[in-house]
LUMVEX-569202 format. One line per field, with one value per residue (C-alpha): residue in one letter; residue number from 1; y, x, z. Coordinates in Angstrom, 2 decimals, padded with zeros to 5 digits. Last residue first. Example, Ala and Ser with C-alpha at 12.3 -4.5 7.8 and 13.67 -1.06 7.14 Angstrom:
2
tilo	c(S, A);
zaza	c(2, 1);
c2	c(-001.06, -004.50);
c1	c(013.67, 012.30);
c3	c(007.14, 007.80);
This chain:
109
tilo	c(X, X, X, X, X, X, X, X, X, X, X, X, X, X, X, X, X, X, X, X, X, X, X, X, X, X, X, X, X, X, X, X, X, X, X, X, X, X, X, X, X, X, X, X, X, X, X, X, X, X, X, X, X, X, X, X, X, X, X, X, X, X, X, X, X, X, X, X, X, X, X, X, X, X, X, X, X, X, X, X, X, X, X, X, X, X, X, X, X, X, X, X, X, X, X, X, X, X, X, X, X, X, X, X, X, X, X, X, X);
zaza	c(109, 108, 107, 106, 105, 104, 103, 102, 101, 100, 99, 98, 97, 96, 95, 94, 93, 92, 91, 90, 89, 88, 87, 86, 85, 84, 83, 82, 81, 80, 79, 78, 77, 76, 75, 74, 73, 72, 71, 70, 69, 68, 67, 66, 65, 64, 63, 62, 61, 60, 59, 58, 57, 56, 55, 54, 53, 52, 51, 50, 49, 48, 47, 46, 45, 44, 43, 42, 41, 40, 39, 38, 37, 36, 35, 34, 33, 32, 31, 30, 29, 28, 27, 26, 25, 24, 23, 22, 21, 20, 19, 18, 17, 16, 15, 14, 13, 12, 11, 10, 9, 8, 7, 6, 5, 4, 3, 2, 1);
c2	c(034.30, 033.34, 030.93, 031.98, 029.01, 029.58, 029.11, 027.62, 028.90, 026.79, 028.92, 027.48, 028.88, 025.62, 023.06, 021.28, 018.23, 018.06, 014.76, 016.66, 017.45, 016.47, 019.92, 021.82, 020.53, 021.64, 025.44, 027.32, 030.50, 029.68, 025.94, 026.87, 024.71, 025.52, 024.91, 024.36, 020.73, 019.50, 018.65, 014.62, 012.87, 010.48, 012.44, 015.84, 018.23, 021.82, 022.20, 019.10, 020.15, 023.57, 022.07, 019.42, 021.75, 020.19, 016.92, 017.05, 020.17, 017.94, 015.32, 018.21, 019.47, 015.90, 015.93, 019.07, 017.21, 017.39, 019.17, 020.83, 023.57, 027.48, 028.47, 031.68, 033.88, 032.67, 033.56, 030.08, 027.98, 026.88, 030.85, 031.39, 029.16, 032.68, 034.76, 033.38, 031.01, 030.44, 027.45, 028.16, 026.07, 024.50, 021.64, 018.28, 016.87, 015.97, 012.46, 012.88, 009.33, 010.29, 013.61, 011.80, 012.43, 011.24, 014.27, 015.65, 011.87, 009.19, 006.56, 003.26, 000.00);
c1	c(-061.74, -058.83, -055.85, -052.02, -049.84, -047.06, -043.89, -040.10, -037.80, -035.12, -033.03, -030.20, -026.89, -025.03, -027.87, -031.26, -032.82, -036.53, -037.10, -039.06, -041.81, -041.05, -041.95, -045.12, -045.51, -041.91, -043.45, -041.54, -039.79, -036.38, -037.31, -040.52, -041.68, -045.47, -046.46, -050.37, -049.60, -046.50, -043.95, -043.51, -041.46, -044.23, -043.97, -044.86, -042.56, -042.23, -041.91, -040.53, -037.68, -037.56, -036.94, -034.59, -031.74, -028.84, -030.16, -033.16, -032.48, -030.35, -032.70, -035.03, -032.00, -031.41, -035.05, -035.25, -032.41, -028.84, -028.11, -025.15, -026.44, -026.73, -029.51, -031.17, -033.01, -031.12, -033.42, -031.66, -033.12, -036.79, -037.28, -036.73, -039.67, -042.84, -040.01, -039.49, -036.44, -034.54, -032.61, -029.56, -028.06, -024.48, -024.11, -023.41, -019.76, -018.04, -015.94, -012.97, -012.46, -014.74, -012.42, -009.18, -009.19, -006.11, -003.72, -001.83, -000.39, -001.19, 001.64, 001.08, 000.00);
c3	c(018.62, 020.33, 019.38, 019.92, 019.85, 022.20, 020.41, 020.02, 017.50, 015.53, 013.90, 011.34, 011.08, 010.18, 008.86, 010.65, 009.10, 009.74, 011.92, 014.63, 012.17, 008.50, 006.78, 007.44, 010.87, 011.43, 011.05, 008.43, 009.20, 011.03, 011.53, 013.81, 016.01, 017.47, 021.08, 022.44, 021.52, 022.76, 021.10, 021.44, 023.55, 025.26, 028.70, 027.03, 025.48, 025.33, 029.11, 030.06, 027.94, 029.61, 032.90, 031.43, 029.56, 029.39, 028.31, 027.50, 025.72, 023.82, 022.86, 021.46, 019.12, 018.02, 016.98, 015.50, 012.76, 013.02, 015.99, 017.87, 020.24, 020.69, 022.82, 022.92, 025.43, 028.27, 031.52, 033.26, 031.20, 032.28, 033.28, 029.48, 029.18, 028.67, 027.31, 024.29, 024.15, 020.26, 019.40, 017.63, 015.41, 015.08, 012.67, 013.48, 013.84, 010.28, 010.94, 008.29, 006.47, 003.23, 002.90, 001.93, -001.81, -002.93, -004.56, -002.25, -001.26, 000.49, 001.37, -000.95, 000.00);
């Protein structure tokens, strides 16, 4: 076997760690996380992000999720503008730079 050299394309055998987003707090769960108003986490998908705040963030986890996992229903995800429901829920794929924002649903009449 042969050393590598400038030219082989080495790239598949670098590990790539997820992307960095930021999770935006509104005011009503920033009490959940120590007043920050934004989060910034490693996450591949709304999912991963969710797992995290489990993690390092359980108070406001419990908050926008119920005991099953799922988001709970008076709160909408956005993925900067769109609404997860709108794309593939928790599994949407998050990139670099990404804003995932966490709200009250407003209903009234």
């Amino acid at each position: 076997m042969r050393p590598p050299t400038a030219g082989d394309n080495l790239a598949p055998h670098l590990m790539v760690g997820p992307p960095t987003i930021t999770i935006h707090v509104p005011g009503l769960l920033r009490d959940y996380c120590a007043g920050w108003t934004e989060l910034s986490i490693p996450a591949r998908t709304v999912r991963a992000a969710l797992e995290d705040l489990e993690q390092h963030h359980s108070a406001l986890y419990r908050n926008v999720c119920d005991e099953t996992g799922a988001v709970r229903r008076h709160l909408n995800v956005f993925v900067n503008a769109d609404n997860v429901r709108d794309l593939d829920g928790v599994d949407t794929t998050l990139t670099a730079g990404d804003v995932v924002t966490i709200l009250p649903a407003v209903s009234g009449g």
